[in-house]
Structures are given as structure tokens and as C-alpha cells.
N, C-alpha and C positions, 0 to 999 in steps of 0.2 A: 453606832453603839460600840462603844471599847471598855473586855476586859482586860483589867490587869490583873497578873497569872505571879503569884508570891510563893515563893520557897518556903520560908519561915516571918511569922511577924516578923514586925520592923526591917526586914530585909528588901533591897531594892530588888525592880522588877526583874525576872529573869527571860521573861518574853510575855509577848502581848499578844490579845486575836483580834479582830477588826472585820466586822461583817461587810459583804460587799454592799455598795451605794445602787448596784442594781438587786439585788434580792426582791425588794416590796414590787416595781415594776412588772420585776421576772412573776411574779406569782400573779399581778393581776392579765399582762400579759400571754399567762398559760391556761387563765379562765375563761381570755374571750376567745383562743383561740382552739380550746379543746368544744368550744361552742359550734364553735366552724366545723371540726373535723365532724363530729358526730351528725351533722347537718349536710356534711357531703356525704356520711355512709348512707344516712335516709335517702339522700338522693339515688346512691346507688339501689340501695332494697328500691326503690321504687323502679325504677329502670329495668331490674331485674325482674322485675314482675311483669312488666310489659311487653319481652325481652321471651317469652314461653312457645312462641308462635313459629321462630325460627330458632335452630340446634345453634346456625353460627350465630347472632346476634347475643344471644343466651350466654354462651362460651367465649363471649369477647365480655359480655358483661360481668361474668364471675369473675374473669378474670383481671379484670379493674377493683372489682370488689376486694378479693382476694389478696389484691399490691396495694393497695388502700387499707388494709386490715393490718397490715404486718408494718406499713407505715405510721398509721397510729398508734401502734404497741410500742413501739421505738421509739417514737416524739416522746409516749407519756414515759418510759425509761428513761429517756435524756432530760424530764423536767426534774427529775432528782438531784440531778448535782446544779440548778439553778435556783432552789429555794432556800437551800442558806448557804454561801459560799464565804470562807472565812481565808483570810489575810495572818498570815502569821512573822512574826518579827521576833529577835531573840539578840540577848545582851550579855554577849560577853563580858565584855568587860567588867560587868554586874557580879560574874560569874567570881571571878578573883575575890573579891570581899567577903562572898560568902563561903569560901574556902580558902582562905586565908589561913598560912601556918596548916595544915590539913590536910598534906601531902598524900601521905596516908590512907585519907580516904577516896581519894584519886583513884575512880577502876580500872580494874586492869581489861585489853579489851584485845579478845581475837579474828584474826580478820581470814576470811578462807576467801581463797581464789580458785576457780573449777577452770579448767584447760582438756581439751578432750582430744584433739588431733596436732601434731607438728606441723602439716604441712598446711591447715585450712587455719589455725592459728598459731599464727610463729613465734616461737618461745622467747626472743625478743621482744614480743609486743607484751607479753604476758611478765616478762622480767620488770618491763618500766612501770606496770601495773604496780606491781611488789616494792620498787623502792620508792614509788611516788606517797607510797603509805607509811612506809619505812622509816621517811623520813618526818610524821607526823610531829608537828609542836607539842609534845606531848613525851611524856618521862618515855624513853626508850626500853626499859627495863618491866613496864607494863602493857607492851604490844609483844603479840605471839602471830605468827602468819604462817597459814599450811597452805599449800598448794595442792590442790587434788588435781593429778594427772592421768584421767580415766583411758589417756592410748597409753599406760604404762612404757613411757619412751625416754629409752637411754638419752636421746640429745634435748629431752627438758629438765633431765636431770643434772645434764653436767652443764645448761644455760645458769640454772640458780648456782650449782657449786661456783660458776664465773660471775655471777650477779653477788655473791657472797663477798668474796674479796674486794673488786669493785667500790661496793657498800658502804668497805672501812674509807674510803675516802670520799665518798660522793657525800653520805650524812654529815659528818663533819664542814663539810663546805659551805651546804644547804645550810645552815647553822650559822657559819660564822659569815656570809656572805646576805643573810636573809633572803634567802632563792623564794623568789614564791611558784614560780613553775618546776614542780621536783621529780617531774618526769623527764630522764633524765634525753631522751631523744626530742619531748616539747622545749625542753630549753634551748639546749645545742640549736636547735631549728630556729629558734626567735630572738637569741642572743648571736652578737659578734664574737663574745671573748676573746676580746683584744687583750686583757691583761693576759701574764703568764699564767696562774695559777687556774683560771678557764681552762686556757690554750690546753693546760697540762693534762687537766681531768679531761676533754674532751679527746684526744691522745687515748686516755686509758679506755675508754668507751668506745670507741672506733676500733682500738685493737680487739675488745670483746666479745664485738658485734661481728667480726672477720671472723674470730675462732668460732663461734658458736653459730652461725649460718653455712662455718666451714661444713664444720661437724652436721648442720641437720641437711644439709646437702649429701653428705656420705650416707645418712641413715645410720652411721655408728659412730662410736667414738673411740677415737684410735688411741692406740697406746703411747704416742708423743705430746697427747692431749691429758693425759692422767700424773698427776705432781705429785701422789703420795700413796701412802698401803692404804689408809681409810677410804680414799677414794678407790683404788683398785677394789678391796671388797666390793664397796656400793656397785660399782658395775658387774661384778663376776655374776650378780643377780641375775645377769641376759644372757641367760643359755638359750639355747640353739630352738629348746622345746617352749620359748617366753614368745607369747602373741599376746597380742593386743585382746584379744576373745579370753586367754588363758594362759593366766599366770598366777604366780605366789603374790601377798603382799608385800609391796615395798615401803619401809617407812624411815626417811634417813634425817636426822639431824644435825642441819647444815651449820644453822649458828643455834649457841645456848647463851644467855643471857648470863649466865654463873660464870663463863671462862672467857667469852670472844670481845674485846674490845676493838676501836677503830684507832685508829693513829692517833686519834688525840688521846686514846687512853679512857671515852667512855664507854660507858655500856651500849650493846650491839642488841636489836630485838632476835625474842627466837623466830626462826627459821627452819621450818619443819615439810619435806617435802612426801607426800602420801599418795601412793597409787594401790587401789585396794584390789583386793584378791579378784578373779576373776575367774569365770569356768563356765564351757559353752552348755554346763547342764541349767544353769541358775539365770532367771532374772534379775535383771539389775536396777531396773527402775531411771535409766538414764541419770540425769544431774539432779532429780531429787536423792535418789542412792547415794551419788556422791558426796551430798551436804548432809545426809544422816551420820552416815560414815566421819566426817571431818566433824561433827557434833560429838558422834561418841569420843573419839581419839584425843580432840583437845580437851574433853572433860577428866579424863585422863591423865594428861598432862599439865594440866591449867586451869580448866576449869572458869575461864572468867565469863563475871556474868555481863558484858555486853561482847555482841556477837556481830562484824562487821559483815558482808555479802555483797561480794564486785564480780563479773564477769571478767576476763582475760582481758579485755582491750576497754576497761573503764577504770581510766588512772586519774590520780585525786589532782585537782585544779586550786586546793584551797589547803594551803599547811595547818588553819587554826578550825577546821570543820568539826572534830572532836569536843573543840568550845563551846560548840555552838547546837550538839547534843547533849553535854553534862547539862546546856542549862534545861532542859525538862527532865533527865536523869537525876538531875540535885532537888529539883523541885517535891516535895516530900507531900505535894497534893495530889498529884497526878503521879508520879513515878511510880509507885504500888498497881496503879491500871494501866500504864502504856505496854502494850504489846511492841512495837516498834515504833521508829521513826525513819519514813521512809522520805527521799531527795530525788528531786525529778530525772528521768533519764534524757540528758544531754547530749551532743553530737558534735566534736568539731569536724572543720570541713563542709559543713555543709553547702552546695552552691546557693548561688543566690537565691535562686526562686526556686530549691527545693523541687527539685523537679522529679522524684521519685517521695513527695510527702514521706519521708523518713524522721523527722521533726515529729511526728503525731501529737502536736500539740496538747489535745485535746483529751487524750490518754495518759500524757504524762504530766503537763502542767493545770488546765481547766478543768477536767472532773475534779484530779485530786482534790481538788481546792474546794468545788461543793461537797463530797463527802467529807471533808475535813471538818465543816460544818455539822457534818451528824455525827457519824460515832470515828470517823478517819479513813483515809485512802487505802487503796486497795497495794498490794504489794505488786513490783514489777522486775523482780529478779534481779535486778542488782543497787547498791546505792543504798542498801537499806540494814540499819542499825538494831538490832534483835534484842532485846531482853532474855537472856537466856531461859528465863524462868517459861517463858512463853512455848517454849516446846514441849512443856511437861503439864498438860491440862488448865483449864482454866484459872482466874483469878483468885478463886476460892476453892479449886478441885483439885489441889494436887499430886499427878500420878506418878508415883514412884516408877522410876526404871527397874530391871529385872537385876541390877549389879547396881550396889550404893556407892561406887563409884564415880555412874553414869549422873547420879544426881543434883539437880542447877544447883544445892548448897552446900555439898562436898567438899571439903577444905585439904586440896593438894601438899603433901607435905615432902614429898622424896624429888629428888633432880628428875628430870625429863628422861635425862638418858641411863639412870637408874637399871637394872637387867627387867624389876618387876613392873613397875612402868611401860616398857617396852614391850615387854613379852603379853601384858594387860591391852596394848593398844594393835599390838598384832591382832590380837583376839576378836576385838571390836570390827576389824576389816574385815574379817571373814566374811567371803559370799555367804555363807550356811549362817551367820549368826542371829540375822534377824528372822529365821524360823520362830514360829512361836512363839512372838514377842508381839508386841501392840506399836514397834515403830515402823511409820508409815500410815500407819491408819486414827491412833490417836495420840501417837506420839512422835515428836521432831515434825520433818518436811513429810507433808502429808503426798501418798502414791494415790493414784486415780485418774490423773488427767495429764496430758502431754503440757501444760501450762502450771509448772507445779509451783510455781510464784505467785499466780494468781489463785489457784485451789487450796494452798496454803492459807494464805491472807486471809482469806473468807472462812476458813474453818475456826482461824482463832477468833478471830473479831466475832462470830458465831458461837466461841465460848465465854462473851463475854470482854475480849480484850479492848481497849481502847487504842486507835492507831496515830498518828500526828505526822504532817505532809511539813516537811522546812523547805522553803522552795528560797534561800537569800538572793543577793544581788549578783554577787561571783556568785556561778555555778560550781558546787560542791565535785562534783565528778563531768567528766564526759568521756565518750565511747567514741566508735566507730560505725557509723552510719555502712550499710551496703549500698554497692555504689554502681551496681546493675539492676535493670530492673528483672531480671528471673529469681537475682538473691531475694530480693525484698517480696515476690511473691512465693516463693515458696518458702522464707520465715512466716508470712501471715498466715499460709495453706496448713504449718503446724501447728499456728495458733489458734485457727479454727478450726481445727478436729479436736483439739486439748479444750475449747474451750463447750463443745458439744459434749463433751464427755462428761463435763460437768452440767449442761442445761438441763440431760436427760436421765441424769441418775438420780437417787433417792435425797440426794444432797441439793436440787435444783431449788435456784434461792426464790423462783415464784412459790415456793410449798416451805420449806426447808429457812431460808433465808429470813421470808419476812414473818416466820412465827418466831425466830429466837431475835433479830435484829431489827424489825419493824417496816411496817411497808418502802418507808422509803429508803433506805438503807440495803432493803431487800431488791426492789425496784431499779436500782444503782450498778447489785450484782447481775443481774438477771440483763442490764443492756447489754454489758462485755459477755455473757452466757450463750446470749442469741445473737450475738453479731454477726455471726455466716450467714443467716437468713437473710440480710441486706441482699443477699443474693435473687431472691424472687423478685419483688417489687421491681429491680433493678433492670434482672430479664425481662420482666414483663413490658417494664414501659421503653424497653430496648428494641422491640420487636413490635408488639401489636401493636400501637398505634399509626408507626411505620405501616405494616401488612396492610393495614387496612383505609390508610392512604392512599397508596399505588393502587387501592381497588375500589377507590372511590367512596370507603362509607364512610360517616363523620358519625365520630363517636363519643364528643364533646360539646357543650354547648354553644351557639350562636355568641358571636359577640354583643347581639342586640339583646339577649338574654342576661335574666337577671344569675342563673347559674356561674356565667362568664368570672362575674365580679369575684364571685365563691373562690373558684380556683386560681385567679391571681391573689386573694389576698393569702391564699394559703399556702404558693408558690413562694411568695415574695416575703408573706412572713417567716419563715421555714429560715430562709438561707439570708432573710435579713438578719435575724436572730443571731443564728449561725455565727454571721462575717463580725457581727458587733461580740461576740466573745473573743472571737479570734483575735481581734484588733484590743482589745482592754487583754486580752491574755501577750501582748506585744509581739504580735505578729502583725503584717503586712499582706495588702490585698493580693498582691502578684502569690505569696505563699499561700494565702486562702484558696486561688482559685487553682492552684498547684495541686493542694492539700484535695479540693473538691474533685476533682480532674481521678486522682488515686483514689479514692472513693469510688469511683463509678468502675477503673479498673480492676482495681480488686473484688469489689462486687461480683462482676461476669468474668472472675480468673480463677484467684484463689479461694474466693469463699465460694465458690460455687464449685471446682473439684473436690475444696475443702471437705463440703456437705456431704457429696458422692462418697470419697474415702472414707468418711465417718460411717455413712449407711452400708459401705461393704464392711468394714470392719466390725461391724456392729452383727452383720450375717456370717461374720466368721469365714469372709476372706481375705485372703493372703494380702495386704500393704505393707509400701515403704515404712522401712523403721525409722527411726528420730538418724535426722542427717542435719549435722553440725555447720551452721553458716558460715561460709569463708569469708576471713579476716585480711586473705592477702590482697593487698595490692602492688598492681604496677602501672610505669609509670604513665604507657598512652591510656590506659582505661582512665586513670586518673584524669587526665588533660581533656579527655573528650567530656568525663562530665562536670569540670570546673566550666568548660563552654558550653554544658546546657545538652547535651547531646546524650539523648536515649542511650543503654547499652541492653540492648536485650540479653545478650551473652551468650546463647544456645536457641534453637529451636526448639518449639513447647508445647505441648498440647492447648497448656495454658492461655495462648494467645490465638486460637482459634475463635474462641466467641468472641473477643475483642473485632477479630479483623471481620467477622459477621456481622457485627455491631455496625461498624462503620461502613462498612460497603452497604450495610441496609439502609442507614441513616443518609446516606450522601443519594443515593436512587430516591430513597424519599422526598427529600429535599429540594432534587433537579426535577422530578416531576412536581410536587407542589406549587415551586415557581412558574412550571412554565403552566398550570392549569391554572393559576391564578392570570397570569396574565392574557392568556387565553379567555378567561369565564369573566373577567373585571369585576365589580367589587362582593356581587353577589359569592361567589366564591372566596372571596378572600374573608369573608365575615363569616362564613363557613367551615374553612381551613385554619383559622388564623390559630386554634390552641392547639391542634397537631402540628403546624409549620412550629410554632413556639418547641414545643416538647421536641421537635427530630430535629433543630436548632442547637438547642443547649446540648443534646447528645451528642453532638459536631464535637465538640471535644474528644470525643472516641474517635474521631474520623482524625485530627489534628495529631492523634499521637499511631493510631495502629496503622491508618494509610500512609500517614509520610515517613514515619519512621521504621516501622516494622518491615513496610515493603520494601525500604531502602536495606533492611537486615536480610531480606531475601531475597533479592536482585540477581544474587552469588546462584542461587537455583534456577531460578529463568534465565539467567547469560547461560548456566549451562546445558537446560534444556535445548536453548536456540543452538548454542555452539557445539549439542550433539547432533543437529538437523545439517550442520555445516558441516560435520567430519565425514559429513557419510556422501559430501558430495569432492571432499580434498583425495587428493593421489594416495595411495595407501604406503606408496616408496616412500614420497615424501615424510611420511610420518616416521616410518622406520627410521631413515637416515635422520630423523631431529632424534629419533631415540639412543640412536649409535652416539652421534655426537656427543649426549648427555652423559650416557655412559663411562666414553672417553674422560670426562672432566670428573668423574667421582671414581672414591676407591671402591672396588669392589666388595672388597670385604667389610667397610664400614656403609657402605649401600646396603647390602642385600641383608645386616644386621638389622637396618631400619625396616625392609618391605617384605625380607623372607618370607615372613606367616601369611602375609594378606597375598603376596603374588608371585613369587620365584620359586618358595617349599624346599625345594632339595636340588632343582635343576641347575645347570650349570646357566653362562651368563650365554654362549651360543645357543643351546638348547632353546630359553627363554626366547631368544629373540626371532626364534623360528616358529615359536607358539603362538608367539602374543598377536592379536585380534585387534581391530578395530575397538571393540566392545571393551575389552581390556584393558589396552588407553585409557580409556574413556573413562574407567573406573579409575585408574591412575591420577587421571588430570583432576577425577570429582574428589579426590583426598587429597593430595597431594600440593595440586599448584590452584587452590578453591580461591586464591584471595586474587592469583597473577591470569586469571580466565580473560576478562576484558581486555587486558594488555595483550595474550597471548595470542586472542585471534585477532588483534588488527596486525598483529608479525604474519600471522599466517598468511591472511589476505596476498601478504607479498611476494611471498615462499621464503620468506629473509630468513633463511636456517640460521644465522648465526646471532642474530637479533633476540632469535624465539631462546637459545640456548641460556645467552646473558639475561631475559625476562626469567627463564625456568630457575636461573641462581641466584636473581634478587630475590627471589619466593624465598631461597634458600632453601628446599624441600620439607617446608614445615620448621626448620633451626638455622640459628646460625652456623658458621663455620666453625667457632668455637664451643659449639657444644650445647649452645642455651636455646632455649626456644625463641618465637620469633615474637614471643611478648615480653620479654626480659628476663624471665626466669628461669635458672638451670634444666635440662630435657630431665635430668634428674629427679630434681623436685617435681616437675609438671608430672610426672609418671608417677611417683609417689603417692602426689595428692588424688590421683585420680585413682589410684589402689585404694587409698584410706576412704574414698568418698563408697566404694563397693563395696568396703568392708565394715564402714560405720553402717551403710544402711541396712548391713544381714546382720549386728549386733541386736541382743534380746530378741 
């Protein structure tokens, strides 16, 4: 079935929908197979009835009951976006004829970009962000772009003052060269620019990217760095008393569209850089705060009613994407009810097989796609084009703001940089301002849950609004993928405590959702709502059927039994199902079973500390606040996981039930085998669904045994090679200490170790203190990577061996200053400041 989606009579299509070829399947598919599930619960109630006689047989059976219960909730949540999944298509080109000569009515459209730290998002990734949009096919003089910069930080503000200038020649290029990669570090990286006038602007870009990594390398910005008084002002703002917790607001504008042109003489978009008030008595609401704030300021100043939303490191892949929004924006049947149109979240870089499932396909491209089918996709934080009107009440409720200013139809008449303008958009930043007002709760980015892209979404689409998924050919945007696995569990550990926040409030879309949006719409919210709970089922069959393996009881049916059948077909339908979305969503079996693989870890990681922190939090103890995911990379991390290579990153509490998981699963396993071959077939017809079940969880063995123990090796070498020092010469140790000594300076040594070992003593004094034990502690921070190397020198006494192993360590840095992973000791100390002081902000 295709409809065709008309702007005005007679006027050609501007986009089409196109239901999926599986839909009718998918629905008879989900009849015989919700037949099944309800026929293995009976099974269980009967079991469990049987089951009264013993406490453990009882408590093994509930607890299959129980991982069985919270798996059928979930299937029947997931059959929502499989009953009507729509295809959407959209025609520019169509778009010209029906605005033709109608310049004029071309909207104007503001694009906010949120940045929260320097050092975990580098103001360079966040600048390419800004001119990849900047450089939009689209009249110049109708794009407005603010920058919320919530670490209030001198070196993101003099990155845009340098991303400013720049500008005037990179747009013009992009223009007259027709660039379609217009980020200006994606190009540089995949073009040669062999010609001169490449060669030249890449020149300007390189020099820009040295001053402004200079500058966030210093933490400040120096006065050889500042060209003029307007600039000097904008910095005198960083007094001594300006923190990141607590500050004035800053609101500078960098380029006005009234005066700044580019070399060739056109207009330049505005350019407005916002870091709003701040003060350690107030709440801030994290990066919904920030996009209320950037709501009020450009209504303010601009006022336009389409409202773009990119994260820092999500720069535009597609110069004509703005086309290919007017055409549902111009469309005058639907435009009246779209709340948004949201664009899949993409990823370049990703390795081949996806080996920390950062793709989440399924969240980003396949749901979308069946809720699009009902009332439209759920919001996912960046990528996604607003109708202004949509923060101010439903379709037919419109709630006035407390200033008619603030309001989506307010017609801007004074310059941006105006004194009452300005002095009006001060106003707006205030921490104190959204006292006693309704934004947050029914008006703008709605506050309540740590996922406030997704609580958002659902509250409009709950009053009503209509949402529409564009997913084209070129992807519209792409991001940065995290590229260890601690980042990618602890981004999902906040997404499911934000997303609990919402299951179990007054707002939870089992109650809430499907009386204003309807069961299946409701049913849709409500998977992403309770997706931490993945967590039990997960445990469950991680553990017991293992336990009770090794002890002999079978707690599954016979293979000669008619049950057997039951649980394969609902085994195999499950993740047949599954791999056949995956595959028509254009993905590949190696990423599926990648993708599945991160399912089962996060399962028993992060949604399941996830659940924890939510339930303390919820008792009203003290947890981590919102910590901002880092964007940096370097370059060996990079290369290990371009080759597929784990990076755990740190040690974690996290990865504790994994490595329990799989040391359970693999004893399981090793004994199954050898009791089958021992007992011959009678046992093997008896074991064969728990050997099956501690099989497939081998997958947890495949990644937390070989890889994780390969990330802890560093602690067992030095367990063993504290077992070793206590049998080596104690001289011997000294004189490789002296030695070392000899070769570093003093005073830039014991700047490095003072606090943790030396204090105030002199370099003799120490060396009369120091201990076995002390070393020891030495070696375990110090030389943690060069330990293997070090004691096969020892074995020999080779003092002069162990000296040059102690200086390719470097002592944790190079000789030049930077750390031993590429990045200045600087920055690394920085980012590790901001990461303690992001997580005690609010």
C-alpha cells in the first residue's frame, strides 16, 4: 500500500510512505507465537505447583517463572513497532516548484549545539559540528546557531571567535567548489587537495586547530591570542571568582547576519555563543536546562519557528537535508500536526563488526520505522528538527509563556545585538529565572528523567503531537561512536536510570501513555521505559541453570519430550525474528551477533547497576551526578579497536558479573561435557537444553575471559612479582633506585611523586625510608604497563637493562611532557579534574 502525501492540489508529491512487505506476516507471526509464550507460562504454573514439596526446586522454579514473565512483557513491547512499519521517501526536487519565486516564505531556522566540557569534548570537534551546518544549501541569512557551553570555558569561546573568521572562507568554498562533506576535518581527511585553493584553506584550518588546542592545552587564553578590544571584553568575563559550578552569564555575539560578510561579500549566518548563569545553590537540570535556556534566548533574538538539535560531535553529512525537511514543513496537511522530524543516529568509524554494538540499530533505525507507522518515532537527542510551536502546549492548547516575548509567534523586530535584546536574553539565562514558571514541566524540554530526549518526545506526542522518522539514503548527520567498552556502559548505566525515572512515575506510558496515545503507541514507550529490567531474566538464566548443572538437576524438559519442541521453537523464533529485522534494516549477521553479544553485556553491567542506582536514588542516597561521555580520541586506542580489540579502559565494578558469568558458564560447560560423555546418551537427552542455554552464553566467556583477563594480567603479574620481590636482594633494589634517580631531575621528579611518596623529605632521606613495600607501591603506579618486562631484567640482576625498561615506561609520560597515550600530561589532568567536578555538579 502507498500513500501519496500532497502539499496543495495539483501540486507534485512531496514525500510518500510505504508500509512494510513484512507487517501482515509480522502480525500473524506474533499470534502463533504469543500462543507459544502463554503455553510455556502454563507449563511453568504447572511445574510450580509440583515444585511445593522442596524450598529449592520451588525457588528454581519461580525463578524461571519469573525470567519468563519479564520476557513476555518485552516480546509483547517489541511487537509494537512490528505491526505497521512505514517507509518514508521525500522529493526535493518537487520541493522547488512548489516554492518557486517564494523566497520569502523560506523559514528561518535555529540550530543549538550543547557542549558541556573542554577536555571530554574538544572544542574542535564541536567547531566542525557548527560550520558543517553553517555551511547549509540554504539562504545564509535564515540560519541562526547558539552554542550552549555549560563548562562556561574561555577556550570554547575563543575556538568559535577562531571558527568565525575561518567561516568567511571555508562557506564560500563549500559553495563554489560544491563540497558535499562540509565538515571541515571530514573533508581535509578524505580529499587530497591537490589544487591550490584546497591546499590553501586546509593551511588556514591546521593553523586553527594549533592555536585553539594550543589554548585548550593552557586552560586559558593568552593575551597574544586576543586581536581586538571586543574580544578582550568577552574574556575579562573570567575572573579569578568564574567556575564552571559558578558564574555570570555569558552571551557573546560572534557573527550578526546585518554587518559580517565572507570574502565573497555574502551574508554570514548568526553566530551566538551562550553559557548560562550558573550558581552551586541552584539546580540545573543538565542538558535539558541547557536547551530551555538556548529556547528562551533565541526567541528573543530570532525567534524562528524550526528549531534544529545536534550534539557536539554530530556534524551534517548532507548540505541539502534542510530540503528534504521543508518537504513535510511546506506540506500544509500535515505541517499544522508534526511536532518534529527526527533523523537516525549515525556513527562514522565504526569497526567492522561493531564490536561494542554502538550502531543500536534497532533503536535508531527499526523501531523508528514501526512507530512511524503509528503516531511517529520517539526523540533521541540529537538530529532532530522541532517545530517551535511544539514546546508551548499541545496542538490545540496553546500555553502562553510568562514574557510575550518568549512566544513561538512573536515577531522579532530590533537587531540581535540591540542593548534591550541583550539585556532581555541575559534575563532569560538566569539560574533563578525559571522559578515559578511552567518551563520544564509543561513547557520547552521537559525536566524528570536523566534521558530528557526521550521524556521529552513522549510528552509531546502525549499531547497530541504527530512525529515523522526521515531516515534517506546519505545519512543526514553522524556522530561519534565511544570506542571503549566502560564509555558505552556507563552512557547506557544513565540511560537506564533516566529511563526508570520515567517507568515509575505518574507519567509511566503502561497508565499514562496508552490512555492519551493508545495501546500500541503506549506499549512502544513503555519497551525503552523498562529496558533495565533486561537485567533479571538475563541474571537469571546466567546463573541458574548453570548452578544447577554442576549439581546435577535438570530443569528443562527431555529431548524426547513434547515440551523440548516448545522451547526451541521459541528459542529460535525469538532471534530468528530478531536477525530477519536486523538484515532488511541493512545490517549484517557478524553485527547482529555483535549487536546480540552487547545485549547480554549490558544486561548483567549496566542495566543492572543501572536498576541498583535507581533504587538508591530513589531511597534518597547519595549517586553519581550526570558525567558527560568523552569524545577524545587517541590514536593507539583508536587502532586497537579498528582491529576488533576490547578496550575495557579502567577497571569496574561493572565487569564483575560478566567475569562471574563466564567463569560460571565455562565450569558448566566443562562439566556437562565430560558427564555426557561419561553417562552416553541417556544424559545427553537429559542435559541437552542446559548444555544449549550455558553454550550460547559462551559468548560472555568469549569476551570477559579472554579479553578482560587479558585487561587484568597487569594485577596478577603483580601479585606474582610481589611474591618475587620479597625473595630479590633488598640492595639490589636500592641501587636500580639510585640509578633511576641519577637519570631524572629532581625537581621535575618529585613534582610528579611528591604527594603520593617523598612529601617534604629530601632525595637522601627518602632513600633511607623507603621499604620493600613502598617500591612496591611505586612499581604498581608507576611502571604498571613495564612489570612483565621488568622482572625478566630482574631474573638477571641486569641493573642497567631494568633502568632503560624503567624509561621506555617513561614514568607514566613522555620526555616531552605528554602522556604515554598521546595527549598532553596537561589535558590528561584537566580532563580528569573536569570528570570530578562534572560528576558533584547539581
Amino acid at each position: 500500500m502507498e500513500a501519496l502525501l500532497r502539499s496543495t492540489g495539483g501540486s507534485p508529491p512531496l514525500h510518500t510512505a510505504k508500509i512494510s512487505r513484512l507487517a501482515i506476516s509480522n502480525r500473524i507471526f506474533a499470534a502463533v507465537y504469543a500462543s507459544a509464550v502463554l503455553t510455556l507460562l502454563y507449563h511453568h504454573l504447572e511445574t510450580l505447583a509440583d515444585s511445593t514439596t522442596s524450598i529449592s526446586s520451588l525457588l528454581i522454579s519461580l525463578s524461571l517463572l519469573i525470567a519468563d514473565l519479564i520476557l513476555a512483557f518485552m516480546w509483547t513491547t517489541t511487537q509494537s513497532f512490528r505491526m505497521h512499519p512505514v517507509y518514508r521517501t521525500e522529493s526535493p526536487e518537487s520541493l522547488a516548484k512548489v516554492v518557486t519565486d517564494q523566497t520569502d516564505c523560506v523559514p528561518a531556522m535555529d540550530v543549538f549545539i550543547c557542549t558541556a566540557d573542554p577536555y571530554k569534548e574538544p572544542p574542535m570537534g564541536v567547531v566542525n559540528t557548527a560550520l558543517s551546518v553553517m555551511a547549509y544549501d540554504y539562504p545564509p541569512e535564515k540560519l541562526s546557531l547558539y552554542v550552549s557551553d555549560d563548562g562556561g570555558s574561555a577556550p570554547t569561546l575563543f575556538a568559535f571567535l577562531e571558527a568565525a573568521k575561518f567561516a568567511a572562507h571555508w562557506l564560500p568554498f563549500c559553495r563554489k567548489n560544491d563540497v558535499v562533506e562540509r565538515s571541515p576535518e571530514v573533508y581535509f581527511a578524505s580529499n587530497d587537495c591537490r589544487f591550490s585553493e584546497a591546499q590553501k584553506i586546509k593551511t588556514m584550518y591546521e593553523s586553527m586547530k594549533v592555536r585553539v588546542e594550543n589554548v585548550v592545552e593552557r586552560g586559558k587564553v593568552g593575551d597574544e591570542f586576543i586581536t581586538g578590544e571586543e574580544e578582550s571584553q568577552a574574556f575579562n568575563k573570567w575572573t579569578d571568582g568564574f567556575t564552571r559550578q559558578d558564574h555570570p552569564t555569558v552571551i557573546q555575539v560572534i557573527l550578526d547576519k546585518s554587518k559580517d560578510r565572507d570574502i565573497t561579500g555574502h551574508v554570514m549566518p548568526n553566530l551566538i555563543y551562550v553559557s548560562r548563569e550558573k550558581s552551586m545553590t541552584s539546580h540545573h537540570h543538565f542538558k535539558a536546562g541547557a536547551l530551555n535556556v538556548l529556547i528562551r534566548v533565541s526567541a528573543i533574538m530570532m525567534n524562528s519557528p524550526i528549531i534544529l538539535t545536534l550534539d557536539c560531535d554530530t556534524y551534517s553529512n548532507d548540505p541539502k537535508t534542510l530540503q528534504r525537511v521543508l518537504c513535510y514543513f511546506s506540506d500544509t496537511k500535515v505541517e499544522s500536526k508534526v511536532g518534529y522530524i527526527q533523523f537516525p543516529q549515525k556513527f562514522h568509524g565504526i569497526n567492522k563488526n561493531d564490536i561494542y554494538g554502538c550502531e543500536i540499530k534497532r533503536l535508531f533505525v527499526i523501531n523508528p520505522q514501526g512507530m512511524d507507522g503509528l503516531n511517529g518515532p520517539n526523540h533521541v537527542g540529537t538530529g532532530c528538527f522541532f517545530n517551535r510551536r511544539v514546546f508551548f502546549g499541545g496542538p490545540s492548547a496553546l500555553l502562553l509563556p510568562e514574557l510575550p516575548e518568549l512566544s513561538p509567534y512573536h515577531v522579532v523586530n530590533k537587531p540581535i545585538q540591540s542593548p534591550q535584546v541583550l539585556k532581555l536574553a541575559h534575563r532569560v539565562a538566569g539560574c533563578n529565572y525559571e522559578n515559578q514558571t511552567q518551563w520544564g514541566f509543561k513547557v520547552g524540554v521537559r525536566y524528570g528523567s536523566l534521558v530528557e530526549d526521550y521524556f521529552t518526545g513522549y510528552r509531546v506526542q502525549c499531547e497530541g503531537w504527530k512525529t515523522i522518522f526521515c531516515n534517506p539514503d546519505r545519512p543526514a548527520f553522524y556522530g561519534e561512536a565511544p570506542i571503549s567498552l566502560i564509555d558505552v556502559l556507563n552512557q547506557n548505566k544513565r540511560w537506564a536510570i533516566g529511563l526508570l525515572e520515567v517507568a515509575f512515575s505518574k507519567y509511566c506510558p503502561l497508565t499514562f501513555g496508552i490512555s492519551l496515545m493508545g495501546p500500541l503507541m503506549g506499549l512502544a514507550y513503555a519497551h525503552y521505559a523498562f529496558w533495565p529490567i533486561w537485567s533479571i531474566p538475563a541474571a537469571i538464566y546466567a546463573f541458574v541453570p548453570q548452578f544447577t548443572l554442576l549439581n546435577g538437576v535438570t530443569i528443562f524438559p527431555k529431548v524426547s519430550e513434547p515440551w523440548f519442541v516448545l522451547y526451541l521453537f521459541l528459542f529460535f523464533g525469538a532471534y530468528g525474528q530478531d536477525l530477519l529485522d536486523f538484515i532488511v534494516g541493512g545490517g549484517t549477521f557478524q553485527r547482529w551477533w555483535g549487536d546480540q553479544r552487547m545485549w547480554m553485556i549490558r544486561s548483567l553491567s549496566c542495566f543492572l547497576f543501572g536498576s541498583i542506582e535507581y533504587s538508591m536514588k530513589s531511597l534518597g542516597i547519595s549517586t553519581h551526578g550526570f558525567n558527560v561521555t568523552s569524545k577524545v580520541l587517541n590514536e593507539e586506542q583508536s587502532k586497537r579497536y579498528e582491529q576488533g580489540v576490547f578496550e575495557f579502559g579502567v577497571h569496574s565494578p561493572l565487569f564483575v558479573p560478566l567475569t562471574m558469568a563466564a567463569i560460571t558458564n565455562l565450569a558448566a560447560l566443562i562439566f556437562a561435557i565430560v558427564t555426557i560423555l561419561r553417562g552416553g546418551g541417556g544424559d545427553f537427552e537429559r542435559l541437552l537444553m542446559q548444555l544449549l542455554i550455558v553454550a550460547f552464553a559462551g559468548v560472555l566467556k568469549e569476551v570477559s575471559e579472554k579479553e578482560y583477563l587479558r585487561e587484568v594480567s597487569d594485577e596478577v603479574l603483580k601479585e606474582v612479582f610481589k611474591e618475587y620481590l620479597r625473595e630479590v636482594n633488598e640492595e639490589v633494589l636500592k641501587e636500580v633506585f639510585k640509578e633511576v634517580l641519577k637519570e631524572v631531575s629532581e625537581k621535575e621528579y618529585l613534582r610528579e611523586v611528591s604527594d603520593e611518596l617523598f612529601k617534604e623529605e629530601s632525595e637522601g632521606e627518602c632513600l633511607r625510608e623507603v621499604s620493600k613495600e613502598a617500591f612496591e607501591e611505586v612499581l604498581k603506579e608507576v611502571f604498571k604497563e613495564v612489570l612483565k618486562e621488568l622482572n625478566e631484567k630482574m631474573m638477571t640482576n641486569d641493573v642497567t637493562d631494568v633502568k632503560v625498561a624503567i624509561f621506555d615506561c617513561g614514568l607514566g609520560h613522555n620526555r616531552d611532557g605528554s602522556s604515554k597515550h598521546g595527549e598532553p600530561a596537561t589535558v590528561v589532568k584537566r580532563r580528569e579534574k573536569s570528570t570530578e567536578e562534572t560528576e558533584n555538579t547539581d
